[in-house]
N, C-alpha and C positions, 0 to 999 in steps of 0.2 A: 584458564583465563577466559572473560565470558565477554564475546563484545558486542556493541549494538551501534545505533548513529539516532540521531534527533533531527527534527527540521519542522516545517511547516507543511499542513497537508496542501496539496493541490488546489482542492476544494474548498475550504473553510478557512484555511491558511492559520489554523492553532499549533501551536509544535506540539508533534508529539513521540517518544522514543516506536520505535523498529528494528527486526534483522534486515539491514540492507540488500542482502541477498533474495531474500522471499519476501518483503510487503509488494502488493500490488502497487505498481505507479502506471504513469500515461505517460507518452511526450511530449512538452512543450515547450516553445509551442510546434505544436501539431506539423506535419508530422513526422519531423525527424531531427527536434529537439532535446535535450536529454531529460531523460525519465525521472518525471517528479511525483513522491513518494502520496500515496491518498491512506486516509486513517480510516480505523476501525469504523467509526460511526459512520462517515461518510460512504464506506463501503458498504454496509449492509442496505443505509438507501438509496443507493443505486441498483443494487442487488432486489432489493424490493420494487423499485417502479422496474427494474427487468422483467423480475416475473409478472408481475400485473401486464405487461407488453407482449406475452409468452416469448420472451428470453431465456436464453441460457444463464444467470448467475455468472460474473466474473469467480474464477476461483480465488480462496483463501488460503495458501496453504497453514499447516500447523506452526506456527514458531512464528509467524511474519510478523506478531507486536510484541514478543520477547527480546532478549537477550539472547545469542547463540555461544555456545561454546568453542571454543577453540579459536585461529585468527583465520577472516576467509582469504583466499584463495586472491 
């Protein structure tokens, strides 16, 4: 059984499917709001003006816009 969760991103606010365990989110609001999920797109530019700022890149992990196997925890 393979599960995932849908929503709107943070940023842009389009829905889009994720493993709720691994996509990157923020809190909102700030800063001890509960974590709202940001999308692919939006991550990578933010991820891009990081580097231009010499940042570190929020990480991505593998699986965070899939579907995951099993039920989490």
């Amino acid at each position: 059984m393979a599960y995932y969760a849908t929503g709107p991103c943070l940023i842009c606010r389009r829905p889009f499917m994720f493993n709720p365990v691994l996509v990157p989110s923020h809190p909102w609001p700030p800063p001890n709001g509960p974590k709202q999920p940001i999308c692919k797109t939006c991550v990578r530019l933010i991820n891009e003006q990081r580097r231009q700022a010499g940042r570190d890149p929020f990480p991505v992990p593998d699986g965070a816009y899939a579907a995951a196997d099993g039920i989490p925890d």
